[in-house]
C-alpha positions in Angstrom: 0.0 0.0 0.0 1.2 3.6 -0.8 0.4 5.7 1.4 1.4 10.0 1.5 0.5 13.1 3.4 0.5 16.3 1.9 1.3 14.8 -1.6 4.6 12.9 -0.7 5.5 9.6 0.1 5.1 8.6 3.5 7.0 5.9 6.0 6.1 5.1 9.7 8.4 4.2 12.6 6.4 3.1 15.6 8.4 3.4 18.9 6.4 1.3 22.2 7.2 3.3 25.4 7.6 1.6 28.5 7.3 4.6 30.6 4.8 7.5 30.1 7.8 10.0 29.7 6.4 11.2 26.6 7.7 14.4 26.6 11.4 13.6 28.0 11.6 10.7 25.6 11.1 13.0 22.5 13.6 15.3 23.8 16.1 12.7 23.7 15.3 10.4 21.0 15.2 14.4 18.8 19.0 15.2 19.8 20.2 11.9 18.8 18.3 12.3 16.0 19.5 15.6 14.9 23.5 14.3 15.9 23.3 11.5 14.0 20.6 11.1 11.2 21.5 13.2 7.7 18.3 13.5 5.8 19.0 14.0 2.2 17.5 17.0 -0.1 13.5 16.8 0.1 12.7 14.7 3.3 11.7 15.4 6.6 10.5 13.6 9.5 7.8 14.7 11.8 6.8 13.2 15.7 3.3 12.2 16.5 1.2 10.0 18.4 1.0 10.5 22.4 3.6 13.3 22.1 1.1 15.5 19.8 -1.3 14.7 22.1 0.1 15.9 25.0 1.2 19.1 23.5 -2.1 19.7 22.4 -4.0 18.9 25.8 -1.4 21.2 27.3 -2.3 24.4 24.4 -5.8 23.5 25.7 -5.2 23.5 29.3 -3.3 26.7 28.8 -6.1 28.7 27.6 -9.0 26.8 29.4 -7.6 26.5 33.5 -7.9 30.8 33.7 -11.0 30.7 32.4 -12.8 28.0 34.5 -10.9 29.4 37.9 -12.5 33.2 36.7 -16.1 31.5 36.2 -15.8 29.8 39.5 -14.6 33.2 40.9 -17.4 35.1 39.4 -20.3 32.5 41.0 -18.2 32.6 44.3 -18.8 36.6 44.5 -22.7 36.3 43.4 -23.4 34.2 46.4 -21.4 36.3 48.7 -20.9 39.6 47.5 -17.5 39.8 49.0 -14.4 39.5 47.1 -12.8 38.4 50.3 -15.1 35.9 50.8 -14.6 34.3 46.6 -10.5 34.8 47.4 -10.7 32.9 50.5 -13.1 30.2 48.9 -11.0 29.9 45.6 -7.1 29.6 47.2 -7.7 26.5 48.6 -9.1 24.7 44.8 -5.5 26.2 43.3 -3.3 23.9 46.4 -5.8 21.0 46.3 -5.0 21.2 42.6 -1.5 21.1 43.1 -1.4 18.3 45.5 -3.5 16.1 42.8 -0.6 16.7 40.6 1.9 16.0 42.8 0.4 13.0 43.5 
């Protein structure tokens, strides 16, 4: 089967993790791959699979976390009418955040 993206000729390398290092496995497996691999004129490669994914969802998370903590915010100060009272309410969401990345 031929297969292309884009209007050129495509090949697939698939690479089975065994940790979920995504991210510091790309890192490393990119600077051996620009030391050592010498692509001739007209080809490229390109990274996808998990590692797209998780760049995306991070874009995503980037742009969506400040809006959901501002919503919460604003429904915290229309049932108290105290900014006090929504900042008091709302720090303790950001740590209890933290600590379910942590963990």
């Amino acid at each position: 089967m031929i297969r292309d993206e884009d209007g050129q000729l495509t090949g697939y390398v698939y690479i089975d993790l065994n940790s979920s290092d995504y991210g510091g496995s790309y890192n490393r497996a990119s600077g051996l791959l620009q030391q050592k691999l010498r692509l001739p004129p007209g080809y490229t490669y390109q990274w996808s699979g998990e590692y797209e994914f998780e760049l995306r969802a991070k874009q995503r998370l980037k742009l969506i976390l400040p809006v959901v903590f501002f919503v919460i915010f604003m429904l915290l100060y229309m049932v108290f009418h105290s900014v006090t009272e929504a900042m008091v309410l709302i720090f303790p969401t950001v740590y209890a955040m933290t600590g379910g990345l942590i963990l």
